[in-house]
MIDOSE-1310 file (N, C-alpha, C; in nm, 2 decimals, decimal comma, always signed):
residues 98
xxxx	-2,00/+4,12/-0,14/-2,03/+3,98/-0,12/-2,03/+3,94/+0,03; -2,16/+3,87/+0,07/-2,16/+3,88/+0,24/-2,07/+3,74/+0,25; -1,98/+3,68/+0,36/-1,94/+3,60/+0,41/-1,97/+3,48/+0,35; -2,12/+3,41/+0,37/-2,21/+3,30/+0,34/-2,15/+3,30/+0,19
xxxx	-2,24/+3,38/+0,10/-2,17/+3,38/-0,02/-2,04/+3,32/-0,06; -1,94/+3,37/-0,05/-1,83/+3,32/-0,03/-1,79/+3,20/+0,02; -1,81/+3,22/+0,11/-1,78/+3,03/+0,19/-1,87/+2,90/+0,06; -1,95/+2,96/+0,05/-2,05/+2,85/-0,06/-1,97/+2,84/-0,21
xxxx	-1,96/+2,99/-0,24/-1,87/+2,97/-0,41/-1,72/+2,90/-0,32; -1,69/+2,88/-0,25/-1,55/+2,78/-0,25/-1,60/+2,67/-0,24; -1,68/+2,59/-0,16/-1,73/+2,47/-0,17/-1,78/+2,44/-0,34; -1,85/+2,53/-0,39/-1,86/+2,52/-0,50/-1,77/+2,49/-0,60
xxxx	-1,61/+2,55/-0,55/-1,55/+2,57/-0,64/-1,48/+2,43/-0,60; -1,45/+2,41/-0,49/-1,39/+2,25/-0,47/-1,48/+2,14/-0,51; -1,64/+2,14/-0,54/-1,70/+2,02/-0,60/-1,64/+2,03/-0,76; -1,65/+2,13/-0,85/-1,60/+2,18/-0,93/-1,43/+2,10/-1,00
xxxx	-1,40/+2,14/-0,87/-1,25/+2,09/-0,94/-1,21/+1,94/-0,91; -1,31/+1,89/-0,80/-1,31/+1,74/-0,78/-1,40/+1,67/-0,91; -1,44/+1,74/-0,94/-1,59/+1,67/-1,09/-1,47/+1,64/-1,22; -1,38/+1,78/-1,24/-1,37/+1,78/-1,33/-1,21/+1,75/-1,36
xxxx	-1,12/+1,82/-1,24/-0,96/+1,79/-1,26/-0,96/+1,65/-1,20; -1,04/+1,60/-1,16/-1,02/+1,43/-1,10/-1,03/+1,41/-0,92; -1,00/+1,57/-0,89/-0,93/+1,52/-0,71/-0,75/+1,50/-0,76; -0,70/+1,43/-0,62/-0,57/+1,44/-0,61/-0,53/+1,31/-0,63
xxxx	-0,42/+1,28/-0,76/-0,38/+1,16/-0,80/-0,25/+1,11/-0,74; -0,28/+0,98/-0,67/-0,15/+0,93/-0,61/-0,16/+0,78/-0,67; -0,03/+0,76/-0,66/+0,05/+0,60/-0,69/+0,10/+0,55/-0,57; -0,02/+0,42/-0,59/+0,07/+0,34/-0,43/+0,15/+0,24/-0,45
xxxx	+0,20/+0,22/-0,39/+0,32/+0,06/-0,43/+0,30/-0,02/-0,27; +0,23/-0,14/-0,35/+0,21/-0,24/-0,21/+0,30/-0,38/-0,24; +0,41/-0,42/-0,18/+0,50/-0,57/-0,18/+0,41/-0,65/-0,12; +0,41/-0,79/-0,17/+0,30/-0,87/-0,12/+0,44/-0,97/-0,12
xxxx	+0,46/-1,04/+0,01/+0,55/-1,15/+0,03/+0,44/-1,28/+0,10; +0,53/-1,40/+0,02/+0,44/-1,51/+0,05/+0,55/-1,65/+0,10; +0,52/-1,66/+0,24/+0,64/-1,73/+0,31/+0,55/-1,89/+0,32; +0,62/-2,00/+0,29/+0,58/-2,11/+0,36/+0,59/-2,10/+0,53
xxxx	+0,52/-2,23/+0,58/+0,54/-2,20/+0,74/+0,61/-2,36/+0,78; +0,64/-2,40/+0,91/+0,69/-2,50/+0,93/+0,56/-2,63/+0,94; +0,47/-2,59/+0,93/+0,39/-2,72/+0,88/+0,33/-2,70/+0,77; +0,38/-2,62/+0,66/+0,36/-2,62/+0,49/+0,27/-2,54/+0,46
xxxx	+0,23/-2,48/+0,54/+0,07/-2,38/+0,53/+0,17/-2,26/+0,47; +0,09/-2,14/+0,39/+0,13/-2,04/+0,33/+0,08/-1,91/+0,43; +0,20/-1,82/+0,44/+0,14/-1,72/+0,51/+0,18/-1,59/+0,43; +0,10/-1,48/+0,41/+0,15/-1,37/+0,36/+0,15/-1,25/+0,42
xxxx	+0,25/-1,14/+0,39/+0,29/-1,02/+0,44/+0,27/-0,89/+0,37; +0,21/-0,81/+0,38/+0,19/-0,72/+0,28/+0,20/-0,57/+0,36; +0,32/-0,49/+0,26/+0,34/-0,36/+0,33/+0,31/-0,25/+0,22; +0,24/-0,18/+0,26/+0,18/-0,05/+0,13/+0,29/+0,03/+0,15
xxxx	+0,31/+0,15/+0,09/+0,38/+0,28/+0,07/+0,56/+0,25/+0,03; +0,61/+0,09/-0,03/+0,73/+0,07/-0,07/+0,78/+0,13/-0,12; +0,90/+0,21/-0,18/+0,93/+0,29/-0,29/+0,91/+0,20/-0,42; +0,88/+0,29/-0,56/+0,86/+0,20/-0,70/+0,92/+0,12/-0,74
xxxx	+1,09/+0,16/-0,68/+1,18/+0,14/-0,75/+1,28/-0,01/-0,70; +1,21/-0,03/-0,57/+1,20/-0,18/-0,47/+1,30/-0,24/-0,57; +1,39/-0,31/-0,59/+1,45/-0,45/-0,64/+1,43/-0,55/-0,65; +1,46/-0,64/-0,70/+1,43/-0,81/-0,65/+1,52/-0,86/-0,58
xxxx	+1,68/-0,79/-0,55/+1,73/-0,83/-0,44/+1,72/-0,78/-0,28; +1,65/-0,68/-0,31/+1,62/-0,57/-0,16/+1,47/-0,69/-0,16; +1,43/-0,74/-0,22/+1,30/-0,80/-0,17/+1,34/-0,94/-0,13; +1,43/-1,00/-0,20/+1,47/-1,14/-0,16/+1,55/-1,12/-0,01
xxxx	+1,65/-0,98/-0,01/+1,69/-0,99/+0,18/+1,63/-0,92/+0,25; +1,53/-0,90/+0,22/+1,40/-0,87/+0,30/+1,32/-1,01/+0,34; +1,33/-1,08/+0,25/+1,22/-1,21/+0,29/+1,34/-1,30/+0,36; +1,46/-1,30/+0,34/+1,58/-1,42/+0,37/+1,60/-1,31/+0,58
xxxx	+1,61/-1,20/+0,56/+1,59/-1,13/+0,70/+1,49/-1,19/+0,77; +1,38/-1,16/+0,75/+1,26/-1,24/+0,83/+1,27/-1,38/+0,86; +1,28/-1,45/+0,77/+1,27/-1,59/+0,81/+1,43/-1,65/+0,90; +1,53/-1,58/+0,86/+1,66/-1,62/+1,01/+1,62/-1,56/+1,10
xxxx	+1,58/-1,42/+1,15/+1,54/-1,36/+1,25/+1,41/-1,40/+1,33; +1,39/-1,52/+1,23/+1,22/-1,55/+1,29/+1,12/-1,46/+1,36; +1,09/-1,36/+1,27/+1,08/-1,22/+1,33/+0,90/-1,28/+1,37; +0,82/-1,36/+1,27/+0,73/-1,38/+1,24/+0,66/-1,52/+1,31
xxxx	+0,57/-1,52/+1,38/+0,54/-1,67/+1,46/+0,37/-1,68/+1,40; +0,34/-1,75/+1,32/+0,21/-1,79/+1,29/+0,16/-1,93/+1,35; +0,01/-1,93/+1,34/-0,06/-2,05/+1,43/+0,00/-2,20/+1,35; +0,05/-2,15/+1,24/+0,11/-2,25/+1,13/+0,27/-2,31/+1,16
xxxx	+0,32/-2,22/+1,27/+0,49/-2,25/+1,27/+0,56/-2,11/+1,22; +0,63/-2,11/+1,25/+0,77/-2,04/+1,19/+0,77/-2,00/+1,05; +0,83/-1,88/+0,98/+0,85/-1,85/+0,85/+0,97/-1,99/+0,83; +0,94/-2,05/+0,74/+1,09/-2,13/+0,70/+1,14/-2,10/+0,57
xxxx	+1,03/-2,07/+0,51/+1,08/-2,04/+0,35/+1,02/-1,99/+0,24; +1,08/-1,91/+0,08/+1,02/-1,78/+0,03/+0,93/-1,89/-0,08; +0,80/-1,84/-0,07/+0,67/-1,86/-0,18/+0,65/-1,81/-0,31; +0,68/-1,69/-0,27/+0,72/-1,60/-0,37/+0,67/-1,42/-0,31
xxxx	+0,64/-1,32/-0,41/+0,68/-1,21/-0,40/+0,61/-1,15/-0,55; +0,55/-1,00/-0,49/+0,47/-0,92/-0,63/+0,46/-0,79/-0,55; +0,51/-0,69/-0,65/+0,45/-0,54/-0,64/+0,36/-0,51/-0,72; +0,22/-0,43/-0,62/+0,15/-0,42/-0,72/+0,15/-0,26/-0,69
xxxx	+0,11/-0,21/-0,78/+0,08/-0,08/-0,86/-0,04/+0,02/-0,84; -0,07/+0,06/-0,77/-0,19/+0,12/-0,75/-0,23/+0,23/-0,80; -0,33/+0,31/-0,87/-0,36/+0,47/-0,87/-0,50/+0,49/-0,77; -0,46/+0,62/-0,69/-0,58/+0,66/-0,63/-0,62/+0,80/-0,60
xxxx	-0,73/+0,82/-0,64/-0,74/+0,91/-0,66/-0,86/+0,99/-0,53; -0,79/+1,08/-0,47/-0,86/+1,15/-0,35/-0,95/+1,28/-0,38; -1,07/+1,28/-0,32/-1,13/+1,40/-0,34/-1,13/+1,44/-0,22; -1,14/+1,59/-0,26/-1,16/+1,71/-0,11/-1,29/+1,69/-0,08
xx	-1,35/+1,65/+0,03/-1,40/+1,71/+0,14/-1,50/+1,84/+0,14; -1,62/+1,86/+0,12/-1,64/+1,98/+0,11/-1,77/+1,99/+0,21
């Protein structure tokens, strides 16, 4: 089998396993935090790759951090206070490149 050959049945064989085993399945986990501002306007924060297993108190002193540290300055004012908070769930699925 000359070289070419070869090189082609692998591309072949990665359309192949993208068609049919799906590609590569990942789970993302994105926190979406939603802070009031100091003139009442809403601003929100959003970090992908959180671990699943996040808490609701690791998210509440995550949001109660930001807003004493005033880490955050929008054209609205200051973080002053929590709006609320959601993890969402993601599946995605990657195909190789061929």
């Amino acid at each position: 089998m000359n070289p070419l050959s070869l090189t082609i049945n692998k591309k072949l064989l990665n359309i192949i396993k993208n068609l049919f085993l799906g590609g590569i399945k990942i789970m993302e986990h994105i926190l979406s935090m939603s802070f009031t501002t100091e003139k009442g306007a809403k601003s929100n924060i959003n970090i992908n790759g959180v671990k699943p297993d996040i808490t609701s108190a690791q998210i509440n002193t995550l949001m109660s951090t930001i807003i004493q540290k005033n880490v955050f300055i929008t054209t609205t004012g200051s973080l002053v206070g929590k709006a609320g908070d959601n993890l969402t769930q993601r599946n995605v699925t990657k195909f190789e490149m061929v």
